[in-house]
C-alpha positions as CSV (number, residue, x, y, z in Angstrom):
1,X,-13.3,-37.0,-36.7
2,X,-10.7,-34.6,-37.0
3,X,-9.3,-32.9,-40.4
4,X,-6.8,-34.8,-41.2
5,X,-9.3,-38.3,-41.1
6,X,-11.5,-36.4,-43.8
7,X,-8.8,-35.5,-45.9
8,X,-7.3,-39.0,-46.6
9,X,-10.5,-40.3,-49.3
10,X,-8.4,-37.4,-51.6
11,X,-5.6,-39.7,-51.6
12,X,-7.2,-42.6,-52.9
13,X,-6.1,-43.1,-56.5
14,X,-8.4,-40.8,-58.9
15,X,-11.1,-42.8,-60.0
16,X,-12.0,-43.2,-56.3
17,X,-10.8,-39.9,-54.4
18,X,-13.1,-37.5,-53.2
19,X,-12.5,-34.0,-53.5
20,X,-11.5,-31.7,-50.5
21,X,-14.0,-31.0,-48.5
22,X,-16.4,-28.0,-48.1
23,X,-14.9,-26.6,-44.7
24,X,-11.7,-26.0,-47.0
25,X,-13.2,-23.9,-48.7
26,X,-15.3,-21.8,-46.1
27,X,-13.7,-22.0,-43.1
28,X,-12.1,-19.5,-41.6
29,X,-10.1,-21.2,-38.8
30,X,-8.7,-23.5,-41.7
31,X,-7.2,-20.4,-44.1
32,X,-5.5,-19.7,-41.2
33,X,-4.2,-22.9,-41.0
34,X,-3.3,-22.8,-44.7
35,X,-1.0,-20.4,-44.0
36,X,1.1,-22.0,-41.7
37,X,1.1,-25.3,-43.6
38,X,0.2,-24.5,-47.4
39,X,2.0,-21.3,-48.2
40,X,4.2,-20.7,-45.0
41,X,6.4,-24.3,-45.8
42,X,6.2,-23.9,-49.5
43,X,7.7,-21.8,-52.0
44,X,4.7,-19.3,-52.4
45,X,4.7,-16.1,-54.3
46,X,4.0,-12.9,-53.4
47,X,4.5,-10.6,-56.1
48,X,6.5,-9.4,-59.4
49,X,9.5,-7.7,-59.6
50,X,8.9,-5.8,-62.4
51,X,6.9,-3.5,-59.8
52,X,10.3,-2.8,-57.8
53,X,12.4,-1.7,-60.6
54,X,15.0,1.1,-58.9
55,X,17.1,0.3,-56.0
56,X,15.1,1.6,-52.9
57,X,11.6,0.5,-54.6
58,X,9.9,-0.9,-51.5
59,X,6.1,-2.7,-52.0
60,X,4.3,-3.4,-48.9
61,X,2.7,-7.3,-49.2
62,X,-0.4,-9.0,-47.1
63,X,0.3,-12.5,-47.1
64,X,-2.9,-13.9,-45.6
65,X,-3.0,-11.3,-43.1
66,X,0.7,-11.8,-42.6
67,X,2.8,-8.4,-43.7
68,X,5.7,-8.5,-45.3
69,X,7.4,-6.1,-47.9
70,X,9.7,-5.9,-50.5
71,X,12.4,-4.0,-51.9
72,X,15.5,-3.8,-54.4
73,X,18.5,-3.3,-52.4
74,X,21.2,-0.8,-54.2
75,X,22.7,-3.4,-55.9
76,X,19.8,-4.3,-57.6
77,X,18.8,-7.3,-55.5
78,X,15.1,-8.4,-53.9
79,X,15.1,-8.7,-50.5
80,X,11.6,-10.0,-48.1
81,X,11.3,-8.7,-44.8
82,X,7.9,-8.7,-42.1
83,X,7.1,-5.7,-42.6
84,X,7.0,-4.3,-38.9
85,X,9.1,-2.3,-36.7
86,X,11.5,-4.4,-33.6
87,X,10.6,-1.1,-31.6
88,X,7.0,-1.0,-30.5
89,X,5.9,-3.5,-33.8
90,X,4.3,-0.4,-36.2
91,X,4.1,-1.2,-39.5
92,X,6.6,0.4,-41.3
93,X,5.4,0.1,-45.0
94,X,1.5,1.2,-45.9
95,X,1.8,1.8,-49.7
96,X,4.6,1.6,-52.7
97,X,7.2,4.0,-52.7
98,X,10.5,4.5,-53.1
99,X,13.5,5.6,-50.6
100,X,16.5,7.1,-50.4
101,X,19.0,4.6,-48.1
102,X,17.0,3.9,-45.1
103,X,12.8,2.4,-44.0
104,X,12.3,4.3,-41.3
105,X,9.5,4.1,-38.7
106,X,7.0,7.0,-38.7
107,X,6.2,6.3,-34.7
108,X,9.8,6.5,-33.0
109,X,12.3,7.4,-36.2
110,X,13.9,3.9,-36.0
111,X,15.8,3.6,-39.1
112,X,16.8,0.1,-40.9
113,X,18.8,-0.2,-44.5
114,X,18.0,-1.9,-47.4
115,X,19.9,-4.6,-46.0
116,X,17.2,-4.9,-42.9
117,X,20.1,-3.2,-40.7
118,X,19.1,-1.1,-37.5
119,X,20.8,2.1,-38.2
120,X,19.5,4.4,-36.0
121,X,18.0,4.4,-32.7
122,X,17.1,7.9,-31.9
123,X,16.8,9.3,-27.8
124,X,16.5,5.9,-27.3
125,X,18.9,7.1,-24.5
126,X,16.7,9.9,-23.3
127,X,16.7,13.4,-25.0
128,X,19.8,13.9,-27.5
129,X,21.1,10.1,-27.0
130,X,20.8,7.9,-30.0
131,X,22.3,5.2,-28.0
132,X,21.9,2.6,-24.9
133,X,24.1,0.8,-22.8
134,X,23.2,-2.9,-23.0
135,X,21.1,-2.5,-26.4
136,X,22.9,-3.8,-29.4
137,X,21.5,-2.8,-32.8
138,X,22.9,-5.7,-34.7
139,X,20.6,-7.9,-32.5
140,X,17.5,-6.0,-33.6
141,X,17.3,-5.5,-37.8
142,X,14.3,-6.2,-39.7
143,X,13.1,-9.8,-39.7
144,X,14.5,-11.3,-43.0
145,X,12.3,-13.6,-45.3
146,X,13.8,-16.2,-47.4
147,X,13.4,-15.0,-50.9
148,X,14.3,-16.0,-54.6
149,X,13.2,-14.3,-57.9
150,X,12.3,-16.9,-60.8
151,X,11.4,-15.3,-64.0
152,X,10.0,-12.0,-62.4
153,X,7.9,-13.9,-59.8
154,X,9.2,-12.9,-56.0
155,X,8.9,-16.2,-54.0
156,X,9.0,-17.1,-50.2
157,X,9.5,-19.3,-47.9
158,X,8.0,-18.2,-44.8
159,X,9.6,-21.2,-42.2
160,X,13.1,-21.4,-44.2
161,X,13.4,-25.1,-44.4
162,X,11.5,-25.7,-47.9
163,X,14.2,-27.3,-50.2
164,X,16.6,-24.9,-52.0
165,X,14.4,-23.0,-54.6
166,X,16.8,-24.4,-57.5
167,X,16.1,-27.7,-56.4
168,X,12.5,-26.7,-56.2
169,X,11.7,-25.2,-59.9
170,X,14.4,-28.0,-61.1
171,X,11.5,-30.0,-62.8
172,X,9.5,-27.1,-64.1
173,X,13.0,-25.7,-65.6
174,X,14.0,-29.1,-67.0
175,X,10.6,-29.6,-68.9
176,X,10.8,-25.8,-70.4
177,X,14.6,-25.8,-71.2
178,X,14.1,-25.5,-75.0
179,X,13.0,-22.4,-74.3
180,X,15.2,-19.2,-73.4
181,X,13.1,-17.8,-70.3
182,X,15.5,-15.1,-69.6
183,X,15.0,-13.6,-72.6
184,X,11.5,-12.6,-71.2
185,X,10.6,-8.7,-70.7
186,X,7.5,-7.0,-69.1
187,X,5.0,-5.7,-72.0
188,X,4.6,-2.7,-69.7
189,X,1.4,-1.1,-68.4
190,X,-0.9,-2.6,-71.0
191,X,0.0,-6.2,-70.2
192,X,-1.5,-6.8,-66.8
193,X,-5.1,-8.3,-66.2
194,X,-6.8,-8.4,-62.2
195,X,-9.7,-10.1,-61.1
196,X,-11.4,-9.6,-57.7
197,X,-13.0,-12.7,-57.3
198,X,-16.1,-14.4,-54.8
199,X,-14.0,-17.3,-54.6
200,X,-11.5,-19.4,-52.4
201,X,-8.1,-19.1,-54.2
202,X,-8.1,-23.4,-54.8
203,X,-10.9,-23.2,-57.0
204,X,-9.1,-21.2,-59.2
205,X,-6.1,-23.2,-59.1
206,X,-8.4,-26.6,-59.8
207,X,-10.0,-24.8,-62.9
208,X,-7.0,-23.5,-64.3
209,X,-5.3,-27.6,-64.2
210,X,-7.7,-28.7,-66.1
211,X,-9.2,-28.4,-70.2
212,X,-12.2,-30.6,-69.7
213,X,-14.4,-27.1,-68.9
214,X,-13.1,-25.8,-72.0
215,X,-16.5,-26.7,-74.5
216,X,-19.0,-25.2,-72.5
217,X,-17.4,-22.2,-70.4
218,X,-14.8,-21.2,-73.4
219,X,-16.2,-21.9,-76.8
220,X,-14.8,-19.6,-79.1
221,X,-11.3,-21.4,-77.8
222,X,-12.4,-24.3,-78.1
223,X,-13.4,-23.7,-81.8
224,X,-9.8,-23.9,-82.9
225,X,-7.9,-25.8,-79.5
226,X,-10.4,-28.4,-79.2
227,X,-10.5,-30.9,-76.0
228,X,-9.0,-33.3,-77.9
229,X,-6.1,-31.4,-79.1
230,X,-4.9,-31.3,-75.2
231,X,-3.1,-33.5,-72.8
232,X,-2.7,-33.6,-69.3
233,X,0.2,-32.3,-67.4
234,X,1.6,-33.7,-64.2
235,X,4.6,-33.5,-61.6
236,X,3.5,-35.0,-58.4
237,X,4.4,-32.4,-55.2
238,X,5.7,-29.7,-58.2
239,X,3.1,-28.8,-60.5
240,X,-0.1,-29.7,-62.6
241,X,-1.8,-28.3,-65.9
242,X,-2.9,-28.9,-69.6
243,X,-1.1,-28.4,-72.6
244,X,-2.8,-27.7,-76.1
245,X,-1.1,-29.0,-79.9
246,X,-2.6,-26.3,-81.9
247,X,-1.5,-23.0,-80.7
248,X,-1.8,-20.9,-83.4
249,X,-1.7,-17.2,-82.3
250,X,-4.0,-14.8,-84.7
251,X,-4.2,-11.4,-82.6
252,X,-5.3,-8.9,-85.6
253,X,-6.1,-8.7,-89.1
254,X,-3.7,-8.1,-90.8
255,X,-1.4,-11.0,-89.3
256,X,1.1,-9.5,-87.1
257,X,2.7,-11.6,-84.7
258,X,5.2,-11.2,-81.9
259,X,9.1,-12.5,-81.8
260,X,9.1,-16.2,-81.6
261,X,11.8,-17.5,-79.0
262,X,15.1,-18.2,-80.6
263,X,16.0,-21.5,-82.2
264,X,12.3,-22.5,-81.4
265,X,12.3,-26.6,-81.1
266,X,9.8,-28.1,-83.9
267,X,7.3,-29.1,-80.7
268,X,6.9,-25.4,-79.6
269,X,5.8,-24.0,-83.0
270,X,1.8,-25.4,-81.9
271,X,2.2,-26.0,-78.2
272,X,1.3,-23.9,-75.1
273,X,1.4,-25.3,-71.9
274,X,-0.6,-23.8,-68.4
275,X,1.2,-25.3,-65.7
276,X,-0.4,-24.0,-61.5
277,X,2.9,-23.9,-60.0
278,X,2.0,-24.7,-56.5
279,X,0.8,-23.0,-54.2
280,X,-0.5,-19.9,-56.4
281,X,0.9,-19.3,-59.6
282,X,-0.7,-19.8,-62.7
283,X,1.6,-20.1,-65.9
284,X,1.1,-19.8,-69.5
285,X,4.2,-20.8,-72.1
286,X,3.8,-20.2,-75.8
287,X,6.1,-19.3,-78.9
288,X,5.7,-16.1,-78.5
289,X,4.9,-14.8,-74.7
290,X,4.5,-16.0,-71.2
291,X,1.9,-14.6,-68.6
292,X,1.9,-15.7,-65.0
293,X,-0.9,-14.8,-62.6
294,X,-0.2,-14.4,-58.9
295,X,-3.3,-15.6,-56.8
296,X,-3.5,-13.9,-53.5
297,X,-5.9,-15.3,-50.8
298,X,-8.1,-12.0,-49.4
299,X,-10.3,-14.1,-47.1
300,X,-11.5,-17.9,-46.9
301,X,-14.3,-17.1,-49.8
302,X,-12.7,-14.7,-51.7
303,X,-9.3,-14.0,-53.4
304,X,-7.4,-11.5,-56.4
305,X,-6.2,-12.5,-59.6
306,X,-3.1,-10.5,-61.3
307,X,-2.0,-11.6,-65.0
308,X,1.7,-10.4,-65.8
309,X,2.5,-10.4,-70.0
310,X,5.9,-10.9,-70.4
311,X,7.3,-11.0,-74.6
312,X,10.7,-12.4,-75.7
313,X,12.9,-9.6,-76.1
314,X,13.5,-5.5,-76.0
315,X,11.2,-4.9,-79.3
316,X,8.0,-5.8,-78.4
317,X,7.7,-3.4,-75.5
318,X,7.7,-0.6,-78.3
319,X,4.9,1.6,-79.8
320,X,5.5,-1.5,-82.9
321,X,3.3,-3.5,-80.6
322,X,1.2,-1.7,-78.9
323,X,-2.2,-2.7,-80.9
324,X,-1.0,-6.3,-80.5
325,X,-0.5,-6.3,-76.9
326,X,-3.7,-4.9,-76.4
327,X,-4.8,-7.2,-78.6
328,X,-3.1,-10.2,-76.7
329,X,-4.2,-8.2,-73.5
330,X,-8.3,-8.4,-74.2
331,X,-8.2,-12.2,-75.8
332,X,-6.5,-13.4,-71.9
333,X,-9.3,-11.2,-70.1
334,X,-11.7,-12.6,-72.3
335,X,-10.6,-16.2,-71.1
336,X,-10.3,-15.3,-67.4
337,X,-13.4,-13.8,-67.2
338,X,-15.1,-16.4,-69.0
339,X,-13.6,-18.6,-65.4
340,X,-15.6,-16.1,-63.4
341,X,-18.7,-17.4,-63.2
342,X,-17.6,-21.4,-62.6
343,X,-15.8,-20.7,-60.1
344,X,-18.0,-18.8,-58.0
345,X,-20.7,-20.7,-58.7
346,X,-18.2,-23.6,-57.1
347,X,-17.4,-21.3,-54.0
348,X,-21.8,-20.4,-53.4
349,X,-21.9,-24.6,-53.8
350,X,-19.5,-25.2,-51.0
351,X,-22.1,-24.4,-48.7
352,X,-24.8,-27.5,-49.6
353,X,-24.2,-30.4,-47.4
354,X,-25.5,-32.5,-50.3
355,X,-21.2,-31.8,-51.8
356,X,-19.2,-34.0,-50.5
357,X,-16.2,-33.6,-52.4
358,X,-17.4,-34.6,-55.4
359,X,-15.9,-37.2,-57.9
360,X,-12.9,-36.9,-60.4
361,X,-12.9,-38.0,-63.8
362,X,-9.6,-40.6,-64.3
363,X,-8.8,-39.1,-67.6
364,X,-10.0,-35.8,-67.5
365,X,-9.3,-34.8,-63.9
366,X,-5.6,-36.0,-62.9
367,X,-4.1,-32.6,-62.7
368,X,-6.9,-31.4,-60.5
369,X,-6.7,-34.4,-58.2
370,X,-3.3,-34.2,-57.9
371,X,-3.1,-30.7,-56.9
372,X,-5.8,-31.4,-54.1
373,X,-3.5,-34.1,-53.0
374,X,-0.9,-31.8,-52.4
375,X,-3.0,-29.4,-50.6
376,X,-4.6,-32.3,-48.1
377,X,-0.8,-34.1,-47.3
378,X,0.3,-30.5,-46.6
379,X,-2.7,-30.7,-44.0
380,X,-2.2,-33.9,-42.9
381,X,-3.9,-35.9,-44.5
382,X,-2.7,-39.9,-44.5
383,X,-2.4,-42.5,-47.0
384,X,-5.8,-44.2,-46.6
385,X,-4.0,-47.3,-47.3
386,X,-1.8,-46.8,-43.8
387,X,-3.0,-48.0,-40.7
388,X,-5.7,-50.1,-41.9
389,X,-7.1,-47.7,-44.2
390,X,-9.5,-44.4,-43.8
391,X,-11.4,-46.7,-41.2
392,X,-8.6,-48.5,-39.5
393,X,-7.0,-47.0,-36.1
């Protein structure tokens, strides 16, 4: 029975889908296959560009083994290229750094610009000839990525045919309109989070969709955002998460509280929405700030959480704030790591043949099911209904 066969019981409608299977989550042979068909013909993202902030910034990035690296050209632009040399295929980027006008490669001296332009070639010739009969240079620049920068968040698309981005975020940007999103700035070096964690990067996606857990794994949240003070949130083939009525932000004694955003629609003074943007971004909206967390796939079993805390407006970034963005910093640890232990204790339960996917709740569990429905038509799965259903030809 190949793959595709066992994916299709996901597609049945909610109250009767299983669950991906375990191999999706343990197998090797299939992340690699995720690649290609999950995150290399999708919009995924690969990093922030808050960490490129100077023109000639360059960030080296593993994409599931794939390297690729970014940089802000000199007019202030993100570009995505693989991240190896047309020479003799070195890689040309090991660690963050800046440079001057040219990348170039520490085995022969082949230099590209920041526009991924071979620029120089040197003996290529022989001794003291930088140049070759027959070889054109324009044939032979860095392998450009298709990129696109959406609220600090660097996304690609690895095979170039995804639809535009605009068209892409169109629905996530219509249902958030009320809300100035460019107004957003980095809190700065106390406003990031990072997990390591023992787990396959869907698991973390699936937990984050959902609020059902929220009783049991988060208590002292669910105190004063109870489960029934949240609703489901769903855009089939865009997005999935959970929304809560009753945001009421309380960082520190004595009552401070960041900037609101401007002419803040009556529905956004109590609401906060998490929204997994597939593939692997996880987004948080609220009065007052916005995180995202970029999950990056490290291995079939295992993958890295970074949070990004981004405030509306210049002022909060200054020493004013600090206490409260620390404060704001160790309440969103507190709620990730609270996650830990679920969902690895989900990844060490992939391995029992006694899982078999498992069973959604039809009210509680239609973001999660939807976002595994993405993931299994992205590997093939078929409508069980087609061809005479799951058992038909």
């Amino acid at each position: 029975m190949t793959l595709a066969h066992n994916l299709s019981p996901v597609l049945r409608p909610t109250a009767e889908a299983k669950g991906l299977p375990n191999e999706m989550y343990l197998s090797t042979e299939l992340a690699a296959t995720e690649l290609d068909q999950v995150f290399g013909k999708s919009w995924s993202c690969i990093g922030f560009g808050k960490d490129l902030p100077n023109p000639g910034d360059v960030r080296p990035i593993d994409l599931l083994g794939l390297p690729l690296l970014a940089l802000r050209d000199q007019s202030g632009a993100i570009k995505v290229f693989h991240n190896v040399c047309r020479h003799r295929g070195l890689k040309l980027v090991e660690k963050p750094g800046r440079v001057d006008k040219v990348l170039r490669c520490p085995y022969h001296s082949w230099a590209y610009d920041l526009e991924g332009n071979l620029r120089a070639t040197p003996h290529i010739g022989g001794p003291g000839k930088h140049s070759c009969e027959g070889f054109d240079k324009g044939s032979y620049g860095l392998r450009s990525v298709r990129a696109a920068v959406w609220c600090d968040l660097i996304f690609v698309d690895l095979s170039g045919a995804a639809p535009d981005f605009a068209a892409h975020i169109a629905p996530l940007e219509e249902r958030w309109k009320d809300l100035d999103l460019s107004l957003l700035r980095h809190g700065g070096p106390d406003s990031t989070v990072r997990f390591e964690l023992n787990c396959n990067w869907k698991l973390a996606v699936e937990n984050f969709c959902e609020s059902y857990h929220l009783p049991w794994v988060h208590p002292d949240l669910n105190r004063y955002s109870r489960l029934e003070d949240h609703y489901n949130i769903q855009a089939d083939d865009h997005f999935a998460g959970q929304g809560t009525r009753v945001y009421d932000p309380n960082l520190t004694d004595d009552g401070s509280r960041f900037p609101d955003f401007p002419d803040l629609p009556e529905t956004w003074r109590t609401s906060a929405e998490y929204i997994a943007l597939f593939p692997n971004v996880l987004l948080g909206l609220h009065r007052d700030h916005f995180f995202a967390v970029l999950l990056e796939p490290t291995g079939p079993a295992s993958c890295r959480e970074t949070m990004e805390v981004y405030y509306v407006g210049e002022a909060p970034q200054s020493d004013d704030f600090s206490i409260l963005r620390q404060a704001n910093q160790r309440t969103w640890r507190q709620v990730f790591a609270e996650d830990v232990g679920v969902v690895e204790g989900m990844q060490r339960g992939r391995v029992s043949p006694a899982f078999d996917g498992g069973v959604f709740s039809p009210v509680m569990d239609t973001p999660t099911h939807l976002f595994h429905c993405w993931v299994a038509r992205r590997m093939g799965a078929r409508d069980p209904a087609a061809n005479g259903g799951i058992n038909g030809a």
